[in-house]
C-alpha positions in Angstrom: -21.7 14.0 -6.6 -18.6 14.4 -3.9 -16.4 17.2 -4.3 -13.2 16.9 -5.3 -10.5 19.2 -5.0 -7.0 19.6 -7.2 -5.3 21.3 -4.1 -6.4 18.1 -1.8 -3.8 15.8 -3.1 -0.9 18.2 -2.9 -2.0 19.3 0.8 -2.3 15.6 1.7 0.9 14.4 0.9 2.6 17.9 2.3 0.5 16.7 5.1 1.8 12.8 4.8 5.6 14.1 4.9 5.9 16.2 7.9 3.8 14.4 10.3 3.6 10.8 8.8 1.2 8.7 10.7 0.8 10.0 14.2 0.1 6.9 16.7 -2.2 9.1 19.4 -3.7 10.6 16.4 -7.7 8.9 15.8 -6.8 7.2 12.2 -9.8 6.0 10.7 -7.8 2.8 9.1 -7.3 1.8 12.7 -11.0 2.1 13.0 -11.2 0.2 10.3 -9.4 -3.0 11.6 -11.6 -3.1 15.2 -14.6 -2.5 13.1 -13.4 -6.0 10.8 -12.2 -7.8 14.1 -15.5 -7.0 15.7 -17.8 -7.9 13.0 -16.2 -10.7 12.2 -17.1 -13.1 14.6 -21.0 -12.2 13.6 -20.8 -13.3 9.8 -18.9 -16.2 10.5 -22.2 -17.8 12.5 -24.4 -17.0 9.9 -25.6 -20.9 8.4 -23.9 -20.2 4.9 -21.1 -21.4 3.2 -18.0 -19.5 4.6 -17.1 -18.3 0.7 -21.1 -16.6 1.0 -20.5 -15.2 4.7 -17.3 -13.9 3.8 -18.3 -12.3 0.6 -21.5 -10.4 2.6 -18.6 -9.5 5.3 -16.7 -7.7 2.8 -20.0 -6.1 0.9 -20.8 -4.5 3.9 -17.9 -3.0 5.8 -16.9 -1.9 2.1 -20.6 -0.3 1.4 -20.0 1.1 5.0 -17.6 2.5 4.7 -18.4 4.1 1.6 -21.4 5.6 3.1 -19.8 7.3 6.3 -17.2 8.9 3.5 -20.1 10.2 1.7 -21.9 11.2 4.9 -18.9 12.7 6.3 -18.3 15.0 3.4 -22.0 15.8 2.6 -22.1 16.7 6.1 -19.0 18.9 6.7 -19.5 20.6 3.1 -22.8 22.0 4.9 -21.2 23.6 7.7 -18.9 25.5 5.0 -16.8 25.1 1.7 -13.6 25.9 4.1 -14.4 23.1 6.7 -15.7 20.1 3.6 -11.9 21.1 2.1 -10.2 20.5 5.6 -11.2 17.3 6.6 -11.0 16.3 2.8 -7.2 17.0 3.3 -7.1 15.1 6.7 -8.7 12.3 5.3 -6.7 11.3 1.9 -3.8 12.1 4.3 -4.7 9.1 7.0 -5.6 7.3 3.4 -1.6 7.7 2.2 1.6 6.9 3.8 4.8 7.5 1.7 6.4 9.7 4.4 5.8 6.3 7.2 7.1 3.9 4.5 10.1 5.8 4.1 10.7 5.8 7.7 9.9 2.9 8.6 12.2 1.6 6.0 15.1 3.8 7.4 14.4 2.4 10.6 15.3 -1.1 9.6 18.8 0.1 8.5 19.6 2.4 11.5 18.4 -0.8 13.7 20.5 -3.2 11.5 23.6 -0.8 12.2 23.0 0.6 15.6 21.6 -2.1 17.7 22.2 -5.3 15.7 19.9 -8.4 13.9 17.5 -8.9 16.4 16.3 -5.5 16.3 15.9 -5.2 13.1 14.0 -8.0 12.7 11.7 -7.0 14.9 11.8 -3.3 13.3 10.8 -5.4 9.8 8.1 -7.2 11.3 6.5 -4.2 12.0 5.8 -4.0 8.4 6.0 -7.0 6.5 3.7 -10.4 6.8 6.6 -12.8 6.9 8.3 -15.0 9.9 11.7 -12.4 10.3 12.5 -14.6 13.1 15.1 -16.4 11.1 16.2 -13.8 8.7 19.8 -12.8 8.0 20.5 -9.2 7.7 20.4 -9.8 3.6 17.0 -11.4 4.6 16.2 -8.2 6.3 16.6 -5.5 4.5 15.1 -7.3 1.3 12.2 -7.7 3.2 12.3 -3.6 4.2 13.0 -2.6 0.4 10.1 -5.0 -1.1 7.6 -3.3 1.2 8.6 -0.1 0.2 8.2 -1.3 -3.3 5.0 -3.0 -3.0 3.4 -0.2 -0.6 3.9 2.3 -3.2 0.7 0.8 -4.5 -1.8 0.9 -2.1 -0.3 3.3 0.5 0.4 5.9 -2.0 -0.9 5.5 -6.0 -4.0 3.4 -5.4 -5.7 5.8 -3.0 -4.8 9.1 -4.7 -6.3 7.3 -8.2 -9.7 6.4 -6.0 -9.5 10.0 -4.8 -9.5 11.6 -7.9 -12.1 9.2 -9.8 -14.8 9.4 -7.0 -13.5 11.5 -4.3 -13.0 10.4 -0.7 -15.5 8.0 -0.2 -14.6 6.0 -2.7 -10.6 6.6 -1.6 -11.5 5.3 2.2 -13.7 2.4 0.6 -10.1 1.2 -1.0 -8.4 1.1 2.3 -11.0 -0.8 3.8 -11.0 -2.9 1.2 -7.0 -2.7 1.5 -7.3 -3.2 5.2 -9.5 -6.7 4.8 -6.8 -7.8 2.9 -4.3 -7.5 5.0 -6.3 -9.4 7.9 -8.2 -12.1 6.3 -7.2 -12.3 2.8 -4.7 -15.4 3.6 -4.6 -18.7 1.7 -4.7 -20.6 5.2 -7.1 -22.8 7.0 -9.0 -20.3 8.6 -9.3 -17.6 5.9 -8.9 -19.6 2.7 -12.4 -19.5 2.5 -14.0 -16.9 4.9 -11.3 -14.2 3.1 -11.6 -15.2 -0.6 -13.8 -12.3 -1.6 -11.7 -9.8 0.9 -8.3 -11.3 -1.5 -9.9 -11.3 -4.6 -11.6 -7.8 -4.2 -8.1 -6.4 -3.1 -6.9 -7.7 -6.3 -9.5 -6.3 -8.7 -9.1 -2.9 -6.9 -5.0 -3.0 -7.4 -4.8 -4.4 -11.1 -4.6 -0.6 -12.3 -3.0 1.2 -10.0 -0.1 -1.7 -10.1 -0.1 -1.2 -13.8 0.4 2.0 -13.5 2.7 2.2 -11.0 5.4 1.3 -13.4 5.1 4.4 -15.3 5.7 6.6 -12.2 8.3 4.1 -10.9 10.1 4.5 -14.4 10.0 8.1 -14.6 11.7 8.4 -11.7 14.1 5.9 -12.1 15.1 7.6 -15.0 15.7 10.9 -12.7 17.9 9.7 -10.2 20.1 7.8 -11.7 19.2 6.6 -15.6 17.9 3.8 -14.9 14.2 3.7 -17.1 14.2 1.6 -19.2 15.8 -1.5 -16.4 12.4 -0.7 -14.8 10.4 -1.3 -17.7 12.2 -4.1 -18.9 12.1 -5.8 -15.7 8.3 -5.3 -14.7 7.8 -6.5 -18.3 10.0 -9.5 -18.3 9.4 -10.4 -14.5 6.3 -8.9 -13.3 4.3 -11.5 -13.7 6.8 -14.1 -11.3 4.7 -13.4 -8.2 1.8 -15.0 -6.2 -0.2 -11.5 -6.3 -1.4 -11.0 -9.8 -0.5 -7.2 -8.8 2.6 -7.0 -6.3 5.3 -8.2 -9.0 5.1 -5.1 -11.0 6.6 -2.0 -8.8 8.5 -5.1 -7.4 10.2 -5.7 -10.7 10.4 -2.0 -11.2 11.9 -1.5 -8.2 14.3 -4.3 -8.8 15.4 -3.2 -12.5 16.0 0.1 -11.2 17.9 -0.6 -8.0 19.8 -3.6 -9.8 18.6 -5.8 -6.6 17.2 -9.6 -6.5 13.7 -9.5 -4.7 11.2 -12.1 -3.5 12.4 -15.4 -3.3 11.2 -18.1 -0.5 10.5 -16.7 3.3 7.9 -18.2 5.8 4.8 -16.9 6.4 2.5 -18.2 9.5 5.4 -20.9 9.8 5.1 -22.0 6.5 7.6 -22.0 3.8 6.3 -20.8 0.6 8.8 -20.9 -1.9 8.3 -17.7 -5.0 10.6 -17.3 -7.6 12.9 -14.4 -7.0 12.3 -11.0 -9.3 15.9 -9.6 -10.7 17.1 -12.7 -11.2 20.6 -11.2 -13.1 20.9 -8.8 -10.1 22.6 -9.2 -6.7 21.5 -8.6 -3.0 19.8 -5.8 -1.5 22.4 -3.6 0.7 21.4 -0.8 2.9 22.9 1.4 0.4 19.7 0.0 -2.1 17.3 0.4 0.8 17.9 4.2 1.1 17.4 4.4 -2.8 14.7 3.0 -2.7 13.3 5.4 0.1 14.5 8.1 -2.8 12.7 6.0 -5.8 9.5 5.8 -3.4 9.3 9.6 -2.7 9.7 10.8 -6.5 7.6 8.3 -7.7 4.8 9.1 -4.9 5.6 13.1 -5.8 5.0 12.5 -9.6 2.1 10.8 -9.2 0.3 13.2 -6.7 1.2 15.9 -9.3 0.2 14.5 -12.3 -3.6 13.6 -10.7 -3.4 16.5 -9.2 -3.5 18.3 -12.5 -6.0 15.9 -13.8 -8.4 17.1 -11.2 -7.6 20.3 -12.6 -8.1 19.6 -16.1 -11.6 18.3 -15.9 -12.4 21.6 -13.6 -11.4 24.4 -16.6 
């Protein structure tokens, strides 16, 4: 059984918010994106349906990756306790990333202001999937705050819940499974079939963690500035307007509590794909709601890795 540590989830998120994600620093998600680039080519010739070979591409980068976690740990647990706890810390750290969501958020609005539309489009693409070529400033920094909404899911919540049920193996098998998502799980011609399992996997793996999401996203809604029950009632009544079965729920949370209309039509691979929009009685998104929601996503990303954190502790006494 892997080890897993209370104290890991406090020292990877301390870790998360000073040093954020260091580009020259080896990142084992990076590694994770050659590793589906490079093997992808492979189970795309084997003389099966692309649904199969795409399915059996997932299984095994996901089992893999699973493996080298649990190898990894086994392995530096044996040199000492000291050194297993270390790189346990390193690891959920490269698996998290509220500290590089926030900035990357404030980046879009010190862009906007500083240096104008075109850069902060190009500062937004940097994080979002959608065509910002054509995007107005409004455009923009909805696009900014919705990532930082939806990303408090699976760069934040979703790996700390995998950490604590089956440690870090089972925390760097969610971002690979996050990570496949993000580069073949696309309803186009080339990965409507190949990346069906990556898609539908990514969703299985999400539906609690986005469920649960609104809890922490309430909570601290409630602290800064009263605004609860909005989240609630607008993850309830609105959730459920989104393509991703999971997505529309810290959306709507985000939206109730910030009083801001989110999704909407945009473009994505040059195609317009119109979504209804989530805070429908609300109004734009201003830079003003951009940096609340930077404050929204650090509480809610605090009082979660508490609360698991104590979890851990609770099944140790």
């Amino acid at each position: 059984m892997q080890n897993v540590s209370w104290l890991v989830i406090p020292a990877a998120f301390l870790l998360d918010l000073l040093l954020t994600d260091p580009i020259h620093f080896p990142h084992p998600v990076r590694w994770m994106g050659k590793a589906i680039e490079r093997i992808e080519p492979i189970f795309r010739k084997l003389p099966v349906h692309l649904v199969v070979s795409g399915s059996l591409f997932c299984l095994t980068l996901v089992s893999a990756t699973w493996f080298l976690g649990w190898l990894s740990m086994r392995w530096a647990y044996a040199i000492s306790s000291l050194f297993g706890w270390l790189l346990e810390c390193v690891l959920l750290w490269y698996c998290i990333s509220a500290g590089s969501l926030a900035e990357a958020s404030g980046a879009v609005v010190h862009q906007l202001f500083h240096h104008g539309i075109e850069s902060a489009r190009k500062a937004v693409s940097m994080i979002v999937g959608r065509d910002t070529r054509t995007l107005d400033a409004s455009g923009v920094l909805r696009a900014a705050l919705e990532t930082t909404a939806e990303n408090f899911v699976d760069g934040v919540l979703a790996p700390l819940i995998y950490y604590a049920i089956g440690g870090i193996p089972l925390a760097l098998a969610y971002k690979m499974i996050n990570t496949l998502d993000s580069m073949v799980g696309y309803r186009n011609p080339a990965y409507l079939h190949f990346g069906k399992a990556s898609a539908r996997l990514d969703d299985l793996a999400n539906w609690l963690p986005a469920r649960i999401s609104v809890l922490f996203i309430a909570i601290a809604a409630q602290m800064l500035n009263r605004q609860g029950q909005n989240a609630l009632r607008t993850a309830w009544q609105e959730g459920a307007e989104h393509l991703s079965p999971n997505s529309g729920l810290p959306e709507a949370a985000f939206a109730g509590a910030l009083h801001v209309r989110l999704n909407g039509p945009n473009v994505y691979h040059g195609i317009l794909v119109e979504k209804p929009y989530i805070g429908k009685a609300f109004g734009g998104v201003t830079p003003r709601h951009v940096f609340q929601s930077i404050d929204l996503l650090m509480l809610a990303s605090l009082l979660a890795a508490g609360a698991l954190s104590i979890a851990i502790w609770l099944q140790h006494i």
